[in-house]
N, C-alpha and C positions, 0 to 999 in steps of 0.2 A: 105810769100813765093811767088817764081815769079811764072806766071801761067806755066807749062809743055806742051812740046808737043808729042804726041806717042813716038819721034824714041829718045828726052830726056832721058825720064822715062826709054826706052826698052835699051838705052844704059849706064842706070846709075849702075845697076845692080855690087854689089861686090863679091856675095856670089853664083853666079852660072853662067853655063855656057851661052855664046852669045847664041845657041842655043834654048834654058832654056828660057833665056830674050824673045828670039823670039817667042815665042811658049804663052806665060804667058797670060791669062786674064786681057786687061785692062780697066778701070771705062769708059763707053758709055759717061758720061756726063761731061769731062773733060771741057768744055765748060762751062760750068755752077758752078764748083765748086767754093766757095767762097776762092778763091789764097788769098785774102787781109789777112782773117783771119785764113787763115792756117800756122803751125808750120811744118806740115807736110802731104804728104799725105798719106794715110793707105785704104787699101781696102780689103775687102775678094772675095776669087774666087768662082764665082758662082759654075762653073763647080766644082769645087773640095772643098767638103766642110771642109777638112783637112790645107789650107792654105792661106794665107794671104802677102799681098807685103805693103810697107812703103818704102815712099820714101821722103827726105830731101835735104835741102841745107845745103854743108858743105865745108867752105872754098869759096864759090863762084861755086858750084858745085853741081848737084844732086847727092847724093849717094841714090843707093837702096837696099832693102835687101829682100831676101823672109822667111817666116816665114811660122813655123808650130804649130799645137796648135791639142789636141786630141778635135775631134767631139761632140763626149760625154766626158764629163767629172763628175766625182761625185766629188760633193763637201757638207763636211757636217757642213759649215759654212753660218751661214744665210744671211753675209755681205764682202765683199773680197776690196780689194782698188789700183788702178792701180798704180804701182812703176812708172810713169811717171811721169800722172798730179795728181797723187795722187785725185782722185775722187772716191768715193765710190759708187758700187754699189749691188743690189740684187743678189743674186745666180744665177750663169751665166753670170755675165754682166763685168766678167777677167777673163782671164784665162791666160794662161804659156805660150806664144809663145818661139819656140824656135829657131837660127837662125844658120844655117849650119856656121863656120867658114869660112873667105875666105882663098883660096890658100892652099896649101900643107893638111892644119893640118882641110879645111871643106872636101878634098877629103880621108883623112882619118878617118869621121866622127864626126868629134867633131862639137861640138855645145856649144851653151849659148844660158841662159834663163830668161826672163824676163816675170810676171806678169805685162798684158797691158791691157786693155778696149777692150773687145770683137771686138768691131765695129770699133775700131781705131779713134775715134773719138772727140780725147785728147782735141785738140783745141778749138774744138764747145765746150765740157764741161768747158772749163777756161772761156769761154766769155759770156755763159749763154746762147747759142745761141740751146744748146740742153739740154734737162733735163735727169737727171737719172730715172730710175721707182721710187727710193725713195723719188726722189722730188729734189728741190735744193741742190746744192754740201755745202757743210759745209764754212759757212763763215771765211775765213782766214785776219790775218790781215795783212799780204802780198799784195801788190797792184798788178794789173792786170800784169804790164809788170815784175813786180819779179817772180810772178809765173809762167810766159811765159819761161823766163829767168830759170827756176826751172828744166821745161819739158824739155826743149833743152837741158841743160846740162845730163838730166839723159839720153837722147836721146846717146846725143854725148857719153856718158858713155860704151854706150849698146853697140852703134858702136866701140868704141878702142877697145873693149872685143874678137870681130869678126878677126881683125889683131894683136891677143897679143897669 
C-alpha cells in the first residue's frame, strides 16, 4: 500500500458523512507505519472505544470505512479466526465489526458484518511481522502473496456488501 496522507485517508471515507470524516481520530504515527507491508490500514479510536476506521486501495484509490464493534463482548469460544486473513486468535483477539452501508440504504440503517482481528492488524499477522497471543498463525500451504491475495479479495468482498 502507498503511504496516506491526513486529508487522503479524511477524504476516502464511503460510509459517512465529510463531516464525520472530518471530525474522526486519526493514527499520530502515519509517518512510521510500515505502507511497504500494508494491505491496508485499520485503526481503533482512542477516544471512542466503540470504533474503528480501515482504510484501502481500490482501483487506484483509497477507500475508507468506519466500523463498529461492541466494547465488551462475551464470547464463550476459547478461539475465534478472522474472516479476513484468517488468523486465529484468543478470546478477544475478533470480534464483529460492523459497517454502516454507504448512501441511501447506510442513512436508513443498515449495515454488514464481518469477523475481523481486533487490532486490525491483518497484514502484520500474514508476514509474521506480529504474533498472536497463541503464538504463530497456522502454517498454510498457500504462499505469502496467495494469502495476500486471500485478504484483499475478502476485503474487496466486505466492501461490494457496503454499496449492494
Amino acid at each position: 500500500m502507498r503511504s496516506l496522507t491526513e486529508q487522503d485517508i479524511r477524504n476516502s471515507f464511503i460510509n459517512c458523512s465529510k463531516g464525520e470524516a472530518k471530525r474522526l481520530s486519526l493514527p499520530r504515527d502515519l509517518a512510521e507505519r510500515p505502507w511497504d507491508d500494508l494491505d491496508f490500514l485499520g485503526w481503533r479510536d482512542p477516544g471512542a472505544p466503540d470504533r474503528s476506521y480501515l482504510v484501502t486501495e481500490r482501483d487506484g484509490r483509497p477507500v475508507g470505512i468506519t466500523l463498529r464493534f461492541p466494547a465488551a463482548q462475551r464470547s464463550f469460544l476459547r478461539h475465534s479466526m478472522c474472516s479476513l486473513c484468517v488468523t486465529a486468535h484468543p478470546r478477544g483477539g475478533v470480534s464483529l465489526m460492523t459497517a454502516r452501508k454507504a448512501g441511501s440504504a447506510g442513512r436508513e440503517g443498515n449495515s454488514v458484518g464481518l469477523y475481523m482481528c481486533t487490532d486490525l492488524a491483518c497484514s502484520l499477522y500474514l508476514r509474521g511481522m506480529k504474533v498472536p497471543e497463541t503464538g504463530p498463525r497456522i502454517e498454510e500451504s498457500m504462499t505469502l502473496e496467495e494469502q495476500i491475495a486471500r485478504t484483499t479479495g475478502n476485503l474487496y468482498a466486505f466492501l461490494d456488501q457496503l454499496y449492494a
